[in-house]
Predicted model as a PDB file, atoms N, CA, C, CB and O in Angstrom, pLDDT in the B-factor column:
MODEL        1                                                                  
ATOM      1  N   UNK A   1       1.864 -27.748   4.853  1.00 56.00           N  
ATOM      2  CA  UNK A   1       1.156 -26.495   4.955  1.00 56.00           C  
ATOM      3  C   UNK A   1       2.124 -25.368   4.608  1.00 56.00           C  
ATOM      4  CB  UNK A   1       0.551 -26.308   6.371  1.00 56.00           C  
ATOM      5  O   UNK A   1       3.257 -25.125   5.024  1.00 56.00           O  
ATOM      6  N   UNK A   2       1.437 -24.827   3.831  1.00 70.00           N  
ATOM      7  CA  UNK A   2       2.969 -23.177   3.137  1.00 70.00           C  
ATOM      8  C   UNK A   2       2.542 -22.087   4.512  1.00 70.00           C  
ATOM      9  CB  UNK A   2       2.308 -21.775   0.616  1.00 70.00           C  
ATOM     10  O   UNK A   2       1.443 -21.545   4.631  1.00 70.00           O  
ATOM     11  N   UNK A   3       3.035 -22.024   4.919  1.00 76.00           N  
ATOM     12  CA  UNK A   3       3.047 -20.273   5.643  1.00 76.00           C  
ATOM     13  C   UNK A   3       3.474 -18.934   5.073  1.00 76.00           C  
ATOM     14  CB  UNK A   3       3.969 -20.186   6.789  1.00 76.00           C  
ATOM     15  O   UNK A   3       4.639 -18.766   4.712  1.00 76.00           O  
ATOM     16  N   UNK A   4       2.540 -17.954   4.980  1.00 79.00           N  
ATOM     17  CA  UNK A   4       3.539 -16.791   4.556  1.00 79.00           C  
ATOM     18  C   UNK A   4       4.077 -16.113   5.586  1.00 79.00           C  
ATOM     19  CB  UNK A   4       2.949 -15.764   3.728  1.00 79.00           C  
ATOM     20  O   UNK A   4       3.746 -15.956   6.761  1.00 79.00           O  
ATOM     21  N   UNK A   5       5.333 -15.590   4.648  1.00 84.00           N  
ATOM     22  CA  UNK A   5       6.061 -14.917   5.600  1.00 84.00           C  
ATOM     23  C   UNK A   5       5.479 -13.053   5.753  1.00 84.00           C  
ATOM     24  CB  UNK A   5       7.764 -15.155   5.039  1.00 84.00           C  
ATOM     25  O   UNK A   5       5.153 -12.410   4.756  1.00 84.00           O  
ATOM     26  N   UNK A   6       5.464 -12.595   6.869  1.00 83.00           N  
ATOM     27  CA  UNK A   6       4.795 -11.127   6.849  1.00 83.00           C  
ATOM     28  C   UNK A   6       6.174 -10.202   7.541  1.00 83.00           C  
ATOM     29  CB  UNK A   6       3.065 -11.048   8.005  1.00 83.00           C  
ATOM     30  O   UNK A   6       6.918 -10.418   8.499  1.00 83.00           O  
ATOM     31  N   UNK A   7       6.086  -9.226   6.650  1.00 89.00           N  
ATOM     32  CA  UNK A   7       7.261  -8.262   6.767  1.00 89.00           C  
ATOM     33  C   UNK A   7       6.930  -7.377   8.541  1.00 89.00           C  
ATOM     34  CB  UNK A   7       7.172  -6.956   5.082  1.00 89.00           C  
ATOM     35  O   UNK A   7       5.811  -7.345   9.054  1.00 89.00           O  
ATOM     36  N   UNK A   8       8.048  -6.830   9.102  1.00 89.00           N  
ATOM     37  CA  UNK A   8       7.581  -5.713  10.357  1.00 89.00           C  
ATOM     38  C   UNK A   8       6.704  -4.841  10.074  1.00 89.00           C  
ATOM     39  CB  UNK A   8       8.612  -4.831  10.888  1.00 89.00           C  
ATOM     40  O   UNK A   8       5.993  -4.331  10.940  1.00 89.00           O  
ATOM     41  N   UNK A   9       6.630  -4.540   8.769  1.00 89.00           N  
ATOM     42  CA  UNK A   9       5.824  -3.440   8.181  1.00 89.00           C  
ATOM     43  C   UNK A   9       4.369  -3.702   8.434  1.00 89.00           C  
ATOM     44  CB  UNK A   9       6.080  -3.290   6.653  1.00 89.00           C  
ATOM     45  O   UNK A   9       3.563  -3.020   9.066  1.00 89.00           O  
ATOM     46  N   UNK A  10       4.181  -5.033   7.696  1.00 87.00           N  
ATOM     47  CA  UNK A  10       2.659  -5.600   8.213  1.00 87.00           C  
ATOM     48  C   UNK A  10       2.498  -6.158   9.190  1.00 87.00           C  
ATOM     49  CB  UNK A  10       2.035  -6.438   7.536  1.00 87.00           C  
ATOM     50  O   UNK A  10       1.318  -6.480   9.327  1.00 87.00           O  
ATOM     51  N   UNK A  11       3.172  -6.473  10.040  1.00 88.00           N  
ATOM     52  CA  UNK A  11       2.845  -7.009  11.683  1.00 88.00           C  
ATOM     53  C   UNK A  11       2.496  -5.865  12.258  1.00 88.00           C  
ATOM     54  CB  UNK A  11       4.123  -7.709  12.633  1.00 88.00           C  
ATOM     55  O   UNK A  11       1.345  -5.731  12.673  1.00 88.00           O  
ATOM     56  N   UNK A  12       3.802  -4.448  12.423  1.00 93.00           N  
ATOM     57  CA  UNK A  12       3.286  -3.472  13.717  1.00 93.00           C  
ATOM     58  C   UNK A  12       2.349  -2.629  12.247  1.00 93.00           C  
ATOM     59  CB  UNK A  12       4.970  -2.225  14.967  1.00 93.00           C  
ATOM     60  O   UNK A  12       3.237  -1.808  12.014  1.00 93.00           O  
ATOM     61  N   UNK A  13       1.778  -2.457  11.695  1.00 93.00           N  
ATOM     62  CA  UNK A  13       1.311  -1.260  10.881  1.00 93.00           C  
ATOM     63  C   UNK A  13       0.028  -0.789  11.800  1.00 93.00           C  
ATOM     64  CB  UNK A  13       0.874  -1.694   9.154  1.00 93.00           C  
ATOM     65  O   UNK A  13       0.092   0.322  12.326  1.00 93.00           O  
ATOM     66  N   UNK A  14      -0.988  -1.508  11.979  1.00 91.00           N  
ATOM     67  CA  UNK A  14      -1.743  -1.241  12.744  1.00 91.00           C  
ATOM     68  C   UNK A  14      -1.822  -0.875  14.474  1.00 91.00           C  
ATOM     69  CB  UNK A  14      -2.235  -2.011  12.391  1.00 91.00           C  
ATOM     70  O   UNK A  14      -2.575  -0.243  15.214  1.00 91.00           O  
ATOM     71  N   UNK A  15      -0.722  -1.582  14.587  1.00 92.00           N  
ATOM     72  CA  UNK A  15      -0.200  -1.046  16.489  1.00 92.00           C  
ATOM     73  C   UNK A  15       0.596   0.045  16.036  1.00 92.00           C  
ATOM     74  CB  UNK A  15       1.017  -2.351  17.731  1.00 92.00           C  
ATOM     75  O   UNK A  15       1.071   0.614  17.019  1.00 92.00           O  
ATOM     76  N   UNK A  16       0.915   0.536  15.053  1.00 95.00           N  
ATOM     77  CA  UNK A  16       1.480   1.818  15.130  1.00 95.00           C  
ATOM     78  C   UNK A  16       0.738   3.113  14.580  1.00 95.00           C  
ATOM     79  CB  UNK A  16       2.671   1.698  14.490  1.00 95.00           C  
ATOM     80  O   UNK A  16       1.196   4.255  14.543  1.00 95.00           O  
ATOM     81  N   UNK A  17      -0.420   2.707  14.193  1.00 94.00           N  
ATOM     82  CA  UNK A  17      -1.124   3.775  13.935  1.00 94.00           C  
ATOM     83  C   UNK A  17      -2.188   3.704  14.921  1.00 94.00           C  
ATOM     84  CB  UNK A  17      -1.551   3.855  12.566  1.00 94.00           C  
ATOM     85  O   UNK A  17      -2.370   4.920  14.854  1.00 94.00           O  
ATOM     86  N   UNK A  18      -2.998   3.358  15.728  1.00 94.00           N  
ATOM     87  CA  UNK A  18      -3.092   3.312  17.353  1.00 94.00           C  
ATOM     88  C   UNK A  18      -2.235   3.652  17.865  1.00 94.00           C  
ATOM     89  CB  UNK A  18      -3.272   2.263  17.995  1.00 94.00           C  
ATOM     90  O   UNK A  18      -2.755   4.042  18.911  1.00 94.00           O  
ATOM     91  N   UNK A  19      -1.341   3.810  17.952  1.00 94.00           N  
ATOM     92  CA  UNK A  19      -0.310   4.324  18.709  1.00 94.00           C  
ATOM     93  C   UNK A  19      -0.327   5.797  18.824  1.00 94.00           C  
ATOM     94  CB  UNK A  19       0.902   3.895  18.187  1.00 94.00           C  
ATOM     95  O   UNK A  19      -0.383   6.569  19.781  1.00 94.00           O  
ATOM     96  N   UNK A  20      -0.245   5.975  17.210  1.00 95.00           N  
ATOM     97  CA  UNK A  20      -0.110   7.620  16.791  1.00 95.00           C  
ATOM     98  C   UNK A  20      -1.365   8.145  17.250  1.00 95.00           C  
ATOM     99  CB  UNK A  20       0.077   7.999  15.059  1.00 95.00           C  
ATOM    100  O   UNK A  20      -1.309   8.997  18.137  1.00 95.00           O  
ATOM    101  N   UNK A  21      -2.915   7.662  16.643  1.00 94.00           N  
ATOM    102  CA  UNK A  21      -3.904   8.374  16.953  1.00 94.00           C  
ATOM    103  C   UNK A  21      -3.864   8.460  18.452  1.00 94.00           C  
ATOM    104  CB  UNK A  21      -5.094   7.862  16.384  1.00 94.00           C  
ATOM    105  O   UNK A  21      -4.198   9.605  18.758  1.00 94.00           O  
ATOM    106  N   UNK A  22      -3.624   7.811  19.414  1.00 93.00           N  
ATOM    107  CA  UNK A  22      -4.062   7.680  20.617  1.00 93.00           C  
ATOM    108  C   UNK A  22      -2.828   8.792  21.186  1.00 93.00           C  
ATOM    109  CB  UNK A  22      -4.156   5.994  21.182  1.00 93.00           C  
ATOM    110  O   UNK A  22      -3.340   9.851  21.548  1.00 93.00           O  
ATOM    111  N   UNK A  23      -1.545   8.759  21.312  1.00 94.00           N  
ATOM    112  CA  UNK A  23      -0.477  10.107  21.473  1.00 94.00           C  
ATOM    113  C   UNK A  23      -1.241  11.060  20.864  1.00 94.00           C  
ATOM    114  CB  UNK A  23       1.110  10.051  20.700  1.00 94.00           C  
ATOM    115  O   UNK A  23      -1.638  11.827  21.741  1.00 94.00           O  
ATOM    116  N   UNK A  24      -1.628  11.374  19.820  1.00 93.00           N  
ATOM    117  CA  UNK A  24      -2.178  12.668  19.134  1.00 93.00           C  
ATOM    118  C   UNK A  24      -3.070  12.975  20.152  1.00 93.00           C  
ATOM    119  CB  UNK A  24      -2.899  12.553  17.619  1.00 93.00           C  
ATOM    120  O   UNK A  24      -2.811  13.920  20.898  1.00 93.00           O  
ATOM    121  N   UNK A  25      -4.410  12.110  20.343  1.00 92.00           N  
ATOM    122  CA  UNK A  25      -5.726  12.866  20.809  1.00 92.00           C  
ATOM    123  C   UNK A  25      -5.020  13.354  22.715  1.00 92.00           C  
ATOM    124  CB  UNK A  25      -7.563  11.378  20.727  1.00 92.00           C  
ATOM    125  O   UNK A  25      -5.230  14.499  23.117  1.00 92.00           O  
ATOM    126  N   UNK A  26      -4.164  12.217  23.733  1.00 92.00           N  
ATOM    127  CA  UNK A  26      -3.708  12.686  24.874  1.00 92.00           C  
ATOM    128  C   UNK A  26      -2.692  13.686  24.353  1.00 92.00           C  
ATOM    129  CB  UNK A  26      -3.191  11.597  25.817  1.00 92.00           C  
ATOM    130  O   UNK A  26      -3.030  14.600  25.105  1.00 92.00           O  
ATOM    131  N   UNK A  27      -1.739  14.191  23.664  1.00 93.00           N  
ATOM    132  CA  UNK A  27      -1.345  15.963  23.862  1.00 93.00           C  
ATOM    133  C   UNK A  27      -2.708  16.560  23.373  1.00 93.00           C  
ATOM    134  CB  UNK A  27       0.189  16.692  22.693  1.00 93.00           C  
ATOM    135  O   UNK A  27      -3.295  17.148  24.282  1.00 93.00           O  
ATOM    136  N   UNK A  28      -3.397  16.560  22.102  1.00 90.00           N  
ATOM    137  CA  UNK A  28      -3.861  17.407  21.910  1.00 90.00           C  
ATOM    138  C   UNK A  28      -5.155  17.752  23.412  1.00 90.00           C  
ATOM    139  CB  UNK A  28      -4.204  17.152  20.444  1.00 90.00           C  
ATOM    140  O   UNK A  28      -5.262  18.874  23.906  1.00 90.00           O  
ATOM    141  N   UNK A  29      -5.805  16.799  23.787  1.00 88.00           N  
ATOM    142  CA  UNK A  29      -6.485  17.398  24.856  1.00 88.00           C  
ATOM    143  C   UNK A  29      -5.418  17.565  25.952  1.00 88.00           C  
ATOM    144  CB  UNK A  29      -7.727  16.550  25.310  1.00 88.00           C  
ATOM    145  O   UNK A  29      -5.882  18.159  26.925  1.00 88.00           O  
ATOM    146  N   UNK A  30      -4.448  17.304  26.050  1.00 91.00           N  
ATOM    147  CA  UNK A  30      -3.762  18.173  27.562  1.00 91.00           C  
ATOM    148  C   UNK A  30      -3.075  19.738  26.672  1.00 91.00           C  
ATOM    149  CB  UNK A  30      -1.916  16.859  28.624  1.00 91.00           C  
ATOM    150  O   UNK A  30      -2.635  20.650  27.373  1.00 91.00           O  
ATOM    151  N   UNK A  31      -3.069  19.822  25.633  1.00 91.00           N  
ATOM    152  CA  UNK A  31      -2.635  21.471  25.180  1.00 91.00           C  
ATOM    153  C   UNK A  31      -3.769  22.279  24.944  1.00 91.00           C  
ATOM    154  CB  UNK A  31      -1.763  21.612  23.755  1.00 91.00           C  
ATOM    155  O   UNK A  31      -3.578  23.491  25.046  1.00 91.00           O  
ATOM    156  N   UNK A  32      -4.876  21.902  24.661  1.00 86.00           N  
ATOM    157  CA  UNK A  32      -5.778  22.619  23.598  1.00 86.00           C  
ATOM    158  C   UNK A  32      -7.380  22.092  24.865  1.00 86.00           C  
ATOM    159  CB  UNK A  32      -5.626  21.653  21.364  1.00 86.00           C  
ATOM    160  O   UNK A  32      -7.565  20.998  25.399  1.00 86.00           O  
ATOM    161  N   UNK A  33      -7.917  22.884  24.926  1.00 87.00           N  
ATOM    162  CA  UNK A  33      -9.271  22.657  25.499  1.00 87.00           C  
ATOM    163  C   UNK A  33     -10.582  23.103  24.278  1.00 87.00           C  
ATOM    164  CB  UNK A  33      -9.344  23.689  27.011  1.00 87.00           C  
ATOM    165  O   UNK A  33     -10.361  23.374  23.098  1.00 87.00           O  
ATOM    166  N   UNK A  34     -11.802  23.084  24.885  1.00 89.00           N  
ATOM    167  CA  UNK A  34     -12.751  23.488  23.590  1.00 89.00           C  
ATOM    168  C   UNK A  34     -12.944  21.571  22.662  1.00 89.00           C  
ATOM    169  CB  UNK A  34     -11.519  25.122  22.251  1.00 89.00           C  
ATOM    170  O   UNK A  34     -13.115  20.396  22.987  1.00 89.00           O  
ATOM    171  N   UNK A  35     -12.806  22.217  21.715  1.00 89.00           N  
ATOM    172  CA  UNK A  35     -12.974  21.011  20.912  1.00 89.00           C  
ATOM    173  C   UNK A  35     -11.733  19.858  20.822  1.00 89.00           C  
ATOM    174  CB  UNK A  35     -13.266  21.538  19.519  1.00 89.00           C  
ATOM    175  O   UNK A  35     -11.855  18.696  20.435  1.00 89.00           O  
ATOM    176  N   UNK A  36     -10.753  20.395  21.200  1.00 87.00           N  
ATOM    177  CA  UNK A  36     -10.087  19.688  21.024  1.00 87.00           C  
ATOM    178  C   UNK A  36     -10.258  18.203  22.475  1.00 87.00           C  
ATOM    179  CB  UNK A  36      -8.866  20.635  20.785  1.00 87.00           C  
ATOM    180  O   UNK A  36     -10.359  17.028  22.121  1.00 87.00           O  
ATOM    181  N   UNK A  37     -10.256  18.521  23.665  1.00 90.00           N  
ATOM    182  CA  UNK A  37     -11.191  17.856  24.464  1.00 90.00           C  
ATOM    183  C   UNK A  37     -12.144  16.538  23.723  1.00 90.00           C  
ATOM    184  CB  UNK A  37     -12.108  19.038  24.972  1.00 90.00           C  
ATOM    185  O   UNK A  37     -12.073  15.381  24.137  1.00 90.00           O  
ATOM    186  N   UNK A  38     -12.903  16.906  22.728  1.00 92.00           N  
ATOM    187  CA  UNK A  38     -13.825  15.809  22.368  1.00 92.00           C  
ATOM    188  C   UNK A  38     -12.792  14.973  21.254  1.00 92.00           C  
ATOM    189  CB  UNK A  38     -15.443  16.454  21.655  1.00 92.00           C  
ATOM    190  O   UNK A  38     -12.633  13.755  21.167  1.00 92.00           O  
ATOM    191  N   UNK A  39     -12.359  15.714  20.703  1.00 92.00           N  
ATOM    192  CA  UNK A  39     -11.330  15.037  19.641  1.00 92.00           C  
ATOM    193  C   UNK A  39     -10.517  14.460  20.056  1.00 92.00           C  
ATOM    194  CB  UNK A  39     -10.663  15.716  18.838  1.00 92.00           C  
ATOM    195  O   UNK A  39     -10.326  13.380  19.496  1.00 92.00           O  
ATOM    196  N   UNK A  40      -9.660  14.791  21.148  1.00 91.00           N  
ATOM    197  CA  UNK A  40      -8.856  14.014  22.149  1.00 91.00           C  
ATOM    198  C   UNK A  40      -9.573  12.542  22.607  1.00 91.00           C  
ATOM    199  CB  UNK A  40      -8.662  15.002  23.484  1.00 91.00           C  
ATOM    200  O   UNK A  40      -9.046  11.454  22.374  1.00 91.00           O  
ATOM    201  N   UNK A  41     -10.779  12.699  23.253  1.00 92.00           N  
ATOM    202  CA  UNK A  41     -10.947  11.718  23.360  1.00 92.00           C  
ATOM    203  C   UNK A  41     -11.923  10.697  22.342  1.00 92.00           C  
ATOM    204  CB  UNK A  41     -11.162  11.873  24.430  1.00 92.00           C  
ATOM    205  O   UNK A  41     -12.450   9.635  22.673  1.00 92.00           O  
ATOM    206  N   UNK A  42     -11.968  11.258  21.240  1.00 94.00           N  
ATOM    207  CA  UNK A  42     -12.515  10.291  19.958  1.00 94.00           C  
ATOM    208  C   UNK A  42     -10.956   9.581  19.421  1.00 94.00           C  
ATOM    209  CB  UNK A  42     -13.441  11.463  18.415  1.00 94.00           C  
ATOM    210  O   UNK A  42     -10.918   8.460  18.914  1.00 94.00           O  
ATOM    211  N   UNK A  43     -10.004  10.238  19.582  1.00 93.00           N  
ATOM    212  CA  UNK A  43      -8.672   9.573  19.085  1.00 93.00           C  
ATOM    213  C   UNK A  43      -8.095   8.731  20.032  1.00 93.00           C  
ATOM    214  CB  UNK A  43      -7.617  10.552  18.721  1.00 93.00           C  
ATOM    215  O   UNK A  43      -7.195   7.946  19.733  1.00 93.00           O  
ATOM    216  N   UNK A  44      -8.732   8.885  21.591  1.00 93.00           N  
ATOM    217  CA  UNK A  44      -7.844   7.704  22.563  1.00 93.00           C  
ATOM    218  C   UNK A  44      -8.686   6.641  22.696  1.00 93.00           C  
ATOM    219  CB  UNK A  44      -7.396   8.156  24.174  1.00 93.00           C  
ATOM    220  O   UNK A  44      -8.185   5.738  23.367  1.00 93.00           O  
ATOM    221  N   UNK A  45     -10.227   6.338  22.137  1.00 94.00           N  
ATOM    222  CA  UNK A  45     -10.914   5.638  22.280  1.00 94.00           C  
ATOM    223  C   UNK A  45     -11.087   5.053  20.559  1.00 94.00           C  
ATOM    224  CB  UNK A  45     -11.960   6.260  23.128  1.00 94.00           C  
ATOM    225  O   UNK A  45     -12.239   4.754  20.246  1.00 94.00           O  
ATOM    226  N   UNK A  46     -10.088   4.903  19.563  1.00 93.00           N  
ATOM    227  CA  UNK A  46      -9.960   4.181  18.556  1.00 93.00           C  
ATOM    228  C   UNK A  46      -9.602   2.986  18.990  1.00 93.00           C  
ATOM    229  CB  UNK A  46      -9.198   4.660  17.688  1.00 93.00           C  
ATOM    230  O   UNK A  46     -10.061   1.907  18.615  1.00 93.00           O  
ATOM    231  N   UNK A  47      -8.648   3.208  19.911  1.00 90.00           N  
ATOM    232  CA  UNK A  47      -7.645   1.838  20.827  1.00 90.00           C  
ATOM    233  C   UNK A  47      -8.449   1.090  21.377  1.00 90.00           C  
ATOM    234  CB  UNK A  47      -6.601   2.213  22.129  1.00 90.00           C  
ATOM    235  O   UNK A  47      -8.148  -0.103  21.343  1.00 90.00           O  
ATOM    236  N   UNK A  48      -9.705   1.460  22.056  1.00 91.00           N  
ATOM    237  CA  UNK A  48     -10.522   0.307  22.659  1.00 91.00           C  
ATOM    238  C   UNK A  48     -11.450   0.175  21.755  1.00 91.00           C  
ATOM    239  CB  UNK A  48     -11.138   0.480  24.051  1.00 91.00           C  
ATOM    240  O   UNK A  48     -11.720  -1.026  21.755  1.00 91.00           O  
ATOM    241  N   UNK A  49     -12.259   0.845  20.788  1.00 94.00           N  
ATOM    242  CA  UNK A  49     -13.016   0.951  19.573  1.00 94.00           C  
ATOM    243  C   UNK A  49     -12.427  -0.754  18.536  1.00 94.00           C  
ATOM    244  CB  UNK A  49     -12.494   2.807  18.728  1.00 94.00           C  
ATOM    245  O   UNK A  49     -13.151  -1.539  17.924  1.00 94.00           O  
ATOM    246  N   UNK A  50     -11.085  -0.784  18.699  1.00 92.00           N  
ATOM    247  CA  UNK A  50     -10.296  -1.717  18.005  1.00 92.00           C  
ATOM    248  C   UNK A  50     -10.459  -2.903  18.352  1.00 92.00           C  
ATOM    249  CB  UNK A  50      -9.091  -1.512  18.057  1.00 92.00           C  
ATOM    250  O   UNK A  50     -11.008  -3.761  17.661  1.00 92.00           O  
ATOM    251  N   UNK A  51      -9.867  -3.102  19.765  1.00 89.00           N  
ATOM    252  CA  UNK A  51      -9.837  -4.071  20.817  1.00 89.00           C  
ATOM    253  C   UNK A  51     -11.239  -4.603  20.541  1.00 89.00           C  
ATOM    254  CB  UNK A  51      -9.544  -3.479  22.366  1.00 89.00           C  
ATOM    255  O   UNK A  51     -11.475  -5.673  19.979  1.00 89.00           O  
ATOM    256  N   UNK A  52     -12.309  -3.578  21.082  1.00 92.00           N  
ATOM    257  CA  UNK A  52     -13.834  -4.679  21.133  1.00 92.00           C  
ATOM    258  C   UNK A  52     -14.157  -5.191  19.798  1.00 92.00           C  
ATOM    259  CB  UNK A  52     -15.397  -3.832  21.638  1.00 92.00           C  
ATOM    260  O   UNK A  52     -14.886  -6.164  19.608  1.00 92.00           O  
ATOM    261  N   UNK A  53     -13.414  -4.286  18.595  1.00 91.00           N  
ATOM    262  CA  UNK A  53     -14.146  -4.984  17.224  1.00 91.00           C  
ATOM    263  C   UNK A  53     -13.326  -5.811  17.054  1.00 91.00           C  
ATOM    264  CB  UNK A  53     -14.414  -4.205  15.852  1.00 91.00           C  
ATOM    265  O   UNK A  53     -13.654  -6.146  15.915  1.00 91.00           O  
ATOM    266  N   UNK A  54     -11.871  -6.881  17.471  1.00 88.00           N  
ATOM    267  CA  UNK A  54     -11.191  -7.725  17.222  1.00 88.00           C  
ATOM    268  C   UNK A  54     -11.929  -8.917  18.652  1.00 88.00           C  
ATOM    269  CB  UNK A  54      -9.528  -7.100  17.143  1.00 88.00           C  
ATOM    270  O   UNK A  54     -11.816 -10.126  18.448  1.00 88.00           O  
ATOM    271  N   UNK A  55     -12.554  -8.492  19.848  1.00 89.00           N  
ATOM    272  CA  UNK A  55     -13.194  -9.159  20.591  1.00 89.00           C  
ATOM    273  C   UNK A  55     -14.470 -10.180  19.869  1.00 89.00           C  
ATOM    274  CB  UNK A  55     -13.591  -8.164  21.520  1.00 89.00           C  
ATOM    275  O   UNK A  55     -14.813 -11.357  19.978  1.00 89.00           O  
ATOM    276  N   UNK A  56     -14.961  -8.875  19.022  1.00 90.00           N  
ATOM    277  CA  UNK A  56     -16.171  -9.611  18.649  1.00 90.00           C  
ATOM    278  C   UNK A  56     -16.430 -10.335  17.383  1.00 90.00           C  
ATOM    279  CB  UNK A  56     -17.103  -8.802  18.722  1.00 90.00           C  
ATOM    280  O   UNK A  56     -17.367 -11.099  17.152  1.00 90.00           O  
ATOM    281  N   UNK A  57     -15.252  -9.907  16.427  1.00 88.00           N  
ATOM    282  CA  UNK A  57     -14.534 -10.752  15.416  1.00 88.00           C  
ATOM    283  C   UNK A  57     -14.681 -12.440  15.765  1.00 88.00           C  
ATOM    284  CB  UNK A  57     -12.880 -10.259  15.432  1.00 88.00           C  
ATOM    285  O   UNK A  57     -15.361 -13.326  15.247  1.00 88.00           O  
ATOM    286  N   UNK A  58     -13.839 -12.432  16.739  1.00 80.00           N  
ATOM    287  CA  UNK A  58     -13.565 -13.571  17.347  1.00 80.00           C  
ATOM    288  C   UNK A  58     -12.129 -13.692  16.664  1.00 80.00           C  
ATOM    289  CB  UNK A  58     -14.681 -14.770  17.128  1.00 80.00           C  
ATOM    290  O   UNK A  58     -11.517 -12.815  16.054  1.00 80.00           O  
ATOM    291  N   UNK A  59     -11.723 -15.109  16.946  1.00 79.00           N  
ATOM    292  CA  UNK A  59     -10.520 -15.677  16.476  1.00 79.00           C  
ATOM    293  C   UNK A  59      -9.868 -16.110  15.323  1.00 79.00           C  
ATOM    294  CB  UNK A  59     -10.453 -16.394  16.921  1.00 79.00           C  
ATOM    295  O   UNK A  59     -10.512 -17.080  14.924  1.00 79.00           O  
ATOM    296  N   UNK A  60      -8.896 -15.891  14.556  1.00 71.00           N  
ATOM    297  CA  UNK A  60      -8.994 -16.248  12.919  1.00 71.00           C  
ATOM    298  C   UNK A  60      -9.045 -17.385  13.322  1.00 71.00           C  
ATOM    299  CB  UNK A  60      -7.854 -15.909  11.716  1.00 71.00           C  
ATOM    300  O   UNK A  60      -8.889 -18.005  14.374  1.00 71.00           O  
ATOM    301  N   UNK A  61      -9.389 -17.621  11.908  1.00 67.00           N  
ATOM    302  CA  UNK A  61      -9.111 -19.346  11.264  1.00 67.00           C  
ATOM    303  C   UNK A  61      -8.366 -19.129  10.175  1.00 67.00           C  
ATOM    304  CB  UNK A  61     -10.531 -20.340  10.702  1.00 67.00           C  
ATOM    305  O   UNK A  61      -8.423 -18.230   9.336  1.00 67.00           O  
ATOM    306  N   UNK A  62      -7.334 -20.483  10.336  1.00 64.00           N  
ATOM    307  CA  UNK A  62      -6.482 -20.762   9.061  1.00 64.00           C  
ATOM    308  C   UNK A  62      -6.885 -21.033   7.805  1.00 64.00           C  
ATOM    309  CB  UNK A  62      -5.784 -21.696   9.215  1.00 64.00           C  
ATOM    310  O   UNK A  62      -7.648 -21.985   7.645  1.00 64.00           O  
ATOM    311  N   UNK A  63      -6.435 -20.223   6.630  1.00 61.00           N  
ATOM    312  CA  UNK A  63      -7.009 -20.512   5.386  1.00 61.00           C  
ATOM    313  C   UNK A  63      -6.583 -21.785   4.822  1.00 61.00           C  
ATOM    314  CB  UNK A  63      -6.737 -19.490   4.486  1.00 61.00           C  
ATOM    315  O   UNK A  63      -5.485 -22.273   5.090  1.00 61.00           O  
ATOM    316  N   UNK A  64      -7.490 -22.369   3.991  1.00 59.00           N  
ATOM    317  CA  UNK A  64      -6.935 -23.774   3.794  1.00 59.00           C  
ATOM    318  C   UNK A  64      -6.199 -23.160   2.181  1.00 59.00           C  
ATOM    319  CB  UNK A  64      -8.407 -25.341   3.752  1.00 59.00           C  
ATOM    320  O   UNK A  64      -5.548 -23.924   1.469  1.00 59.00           O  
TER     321      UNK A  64                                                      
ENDMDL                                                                          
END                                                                             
């Protein structure tokens, strides 16, 4: 069986941009009220937005 090999780049790329949106939306709603409030929390709820769509994905399967 060949395995590929995947760089750090493509392992964290996606835990690091969850990362960012979710820091962005908690300062921006603890600095900024008004809209920023809803935007705050549309950017900390990408992270669980993610989670349930990899829940309901289900599990890979290996390519043959």
């Amino acid at each position: 069986m060949r395995t590929r090999r995947l760089s750090l780049g493509t392992v964290f790329a996606i835990p690091a941009a969850l990362f960012v949106l979710g820091l962005t939306g908690l300062v921006g709603a603890l600095l900024a009220d008004g809209a920023w409030d809803g935007i705050g929390a549309a950017l900390v709820a990408t992270a669980v937005a993610a989670v349930v769509w990899a829940r309901l994905r289900g599990p890979s399967r290996p390519r043959p």
